[in-house]
VMD Tcl script that draws the C-alpha trace (Angstrom):
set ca {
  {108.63 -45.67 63.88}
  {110.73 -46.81 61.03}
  {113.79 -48.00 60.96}
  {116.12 -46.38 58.61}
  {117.92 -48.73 56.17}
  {121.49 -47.47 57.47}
  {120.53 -48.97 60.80}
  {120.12 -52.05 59.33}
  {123.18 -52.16 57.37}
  {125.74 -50.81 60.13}
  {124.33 -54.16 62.64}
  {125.45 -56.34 59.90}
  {128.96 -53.89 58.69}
  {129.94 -54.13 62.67}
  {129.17 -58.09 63.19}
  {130.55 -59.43 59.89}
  {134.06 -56.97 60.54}
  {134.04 -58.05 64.10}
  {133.92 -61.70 63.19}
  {136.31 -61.15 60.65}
  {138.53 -59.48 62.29}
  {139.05 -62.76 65.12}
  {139.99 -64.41 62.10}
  {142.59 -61.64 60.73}
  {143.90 -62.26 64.01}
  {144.67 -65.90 64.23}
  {146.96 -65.41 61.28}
  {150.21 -66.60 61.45}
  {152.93 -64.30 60.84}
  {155.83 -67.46 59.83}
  {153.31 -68.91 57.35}
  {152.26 -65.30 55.15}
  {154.06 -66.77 52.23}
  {152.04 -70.17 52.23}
  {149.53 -71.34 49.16}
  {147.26 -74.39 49.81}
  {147.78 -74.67 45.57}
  {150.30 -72.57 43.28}
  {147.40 -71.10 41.30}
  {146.14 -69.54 45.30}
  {146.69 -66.61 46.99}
  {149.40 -66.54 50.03}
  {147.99 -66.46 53.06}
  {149.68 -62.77 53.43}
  {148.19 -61.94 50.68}
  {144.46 -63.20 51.09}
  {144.59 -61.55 54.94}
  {145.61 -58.33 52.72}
  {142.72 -59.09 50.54}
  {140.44 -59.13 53.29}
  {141.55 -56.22 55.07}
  {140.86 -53.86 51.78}
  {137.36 -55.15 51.34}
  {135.96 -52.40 53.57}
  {137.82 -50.11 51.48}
  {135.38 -50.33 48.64}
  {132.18 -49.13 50.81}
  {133.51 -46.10 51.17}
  {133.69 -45.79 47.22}
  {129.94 -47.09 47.16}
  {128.65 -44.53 49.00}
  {130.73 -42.18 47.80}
  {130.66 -42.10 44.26}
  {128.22 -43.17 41.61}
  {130.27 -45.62 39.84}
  {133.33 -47.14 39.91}
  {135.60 -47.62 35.95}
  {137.62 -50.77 36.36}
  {139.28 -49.68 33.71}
  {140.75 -46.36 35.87}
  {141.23 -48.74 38.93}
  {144.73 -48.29 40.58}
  {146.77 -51.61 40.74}
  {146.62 -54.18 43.22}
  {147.70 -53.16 46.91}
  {150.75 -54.43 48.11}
  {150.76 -57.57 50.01}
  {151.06 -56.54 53.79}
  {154.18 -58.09 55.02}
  {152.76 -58.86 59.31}
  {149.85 -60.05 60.77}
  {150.02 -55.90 62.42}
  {150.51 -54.46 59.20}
  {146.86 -56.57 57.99}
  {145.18 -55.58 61.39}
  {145.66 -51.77 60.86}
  {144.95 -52.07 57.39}
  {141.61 -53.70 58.31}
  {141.04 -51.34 60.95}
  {141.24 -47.77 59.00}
  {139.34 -49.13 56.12}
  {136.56 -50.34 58.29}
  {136.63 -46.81 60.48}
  {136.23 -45.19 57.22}
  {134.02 -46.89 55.81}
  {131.55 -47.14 58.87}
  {131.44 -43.18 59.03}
  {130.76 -43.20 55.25}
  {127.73 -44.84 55.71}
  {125.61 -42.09 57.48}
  {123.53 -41.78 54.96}
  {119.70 -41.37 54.49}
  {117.52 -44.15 53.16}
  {117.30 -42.09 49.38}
  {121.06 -41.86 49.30}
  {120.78 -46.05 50.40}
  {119.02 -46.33 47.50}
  {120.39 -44.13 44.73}
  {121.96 -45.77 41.80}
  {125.13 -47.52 41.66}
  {127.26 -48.75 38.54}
  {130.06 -50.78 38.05}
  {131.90 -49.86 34.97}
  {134.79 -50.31 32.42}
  {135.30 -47.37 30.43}
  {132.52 -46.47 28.94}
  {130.95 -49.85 28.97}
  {128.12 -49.92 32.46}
  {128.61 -53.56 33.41}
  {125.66 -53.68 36.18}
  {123.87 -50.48 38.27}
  {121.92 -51.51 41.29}
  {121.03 -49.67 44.67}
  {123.64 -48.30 46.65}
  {122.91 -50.74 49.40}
  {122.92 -53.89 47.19}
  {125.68 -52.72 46.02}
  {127.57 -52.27 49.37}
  {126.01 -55.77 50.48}
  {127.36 -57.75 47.41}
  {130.97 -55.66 46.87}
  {131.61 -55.46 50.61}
  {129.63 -57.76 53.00}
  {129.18 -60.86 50.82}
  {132.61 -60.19 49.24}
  {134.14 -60.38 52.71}
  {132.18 -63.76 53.80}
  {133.39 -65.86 50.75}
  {136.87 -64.59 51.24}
  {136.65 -64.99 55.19}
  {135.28 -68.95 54.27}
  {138.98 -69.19 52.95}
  {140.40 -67.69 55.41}
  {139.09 -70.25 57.56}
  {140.35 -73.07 55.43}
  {143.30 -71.61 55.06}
  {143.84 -71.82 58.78}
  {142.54 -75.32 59.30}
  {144.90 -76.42 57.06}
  {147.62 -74.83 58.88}
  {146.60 -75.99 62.25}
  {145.42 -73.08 63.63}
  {142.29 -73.00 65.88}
  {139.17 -70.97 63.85}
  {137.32 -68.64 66.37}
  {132.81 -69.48 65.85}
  {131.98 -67.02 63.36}
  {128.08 -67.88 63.38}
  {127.79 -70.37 65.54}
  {130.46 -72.92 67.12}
  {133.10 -73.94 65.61}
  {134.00 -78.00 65.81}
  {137.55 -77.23 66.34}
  {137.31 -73.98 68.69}
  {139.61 -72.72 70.99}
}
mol new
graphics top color blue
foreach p $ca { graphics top sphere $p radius 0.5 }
foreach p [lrange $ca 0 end-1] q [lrange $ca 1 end] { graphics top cylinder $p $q radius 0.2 }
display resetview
């Protein structure tokens, strides 16, 4: 019997938001203001960053495109370490019930647009893969930096981690 592409895809949605959510963890609440570089995000405001990221599956699967150019403005840069966790947490719950979906609806179009202007289309899937699960492991590879360079002990994400506690 085949597996159904959904099966697939909610392994890797569950271990990539488990791992990252250790990580959203070890943030430190006195340091949500900190930049490694003026030009960088806060660390507040890249753990905010990483808790919306699940948010956008939802809109994948959901809807056939998404216009840039209607987009709503940034979201507010949570203010705790709490406020980042729950954020992370409802986006993921909703996002891992929107995926129930059959391997056609995997695979129906997708398109990234602004305006009137299509800037890409590709399979729902790839699309969830790139916008949500690669998306969240380069911004969870800064996370980690982030935290290294703030002393804080990085949980193994894939394997050990040198400086694990």
């Amino acid at each position: 019997m085949r597996m159904a592409i959904k099966d697939g895809l909610l392994a890797e949605f569950d271990h990539e938001m488990g791992k990252t959510r250790k990580l959203l963890e070890r943030v430190p609440e006195e340091k949500l203001s900190w930049k490694p570089h003026a030009k960088s995000m806060s660390l507040g405001g890249l753990g905010t960053h990483l808790a919306n990221i699940p948010y956008w599956g939802g809109t994948i699967m959901s809807d056939a495109f998404f216009d840039l150019a209607v987009s709503p403005p940034n979201v507010e840069e949570k203010r705790s370490r709490t406020d980042i966790l729950a954020a992370f947490d409802e986006n993921t719950k909703q996002t891992r019930a929107s995926l129930d979906k059959t391997d056609g609806e995997m695979m129906a179009p997708w398109a990234l647009r602004r305006g009137a202007h299509e800037m890409f289309s590709m399979p729902r899937v790839a699309a969830f893969r790139t916008f949500v699960l690669y998306h969240m492991v380069h911004h969870r590879g800064q996370l980690s930096v982030y935290l290294r360079l703030n002393d804080v002990p990085v949980p193994a994400i894939y394997g050990p981690s040198r400086f694990t506690v």
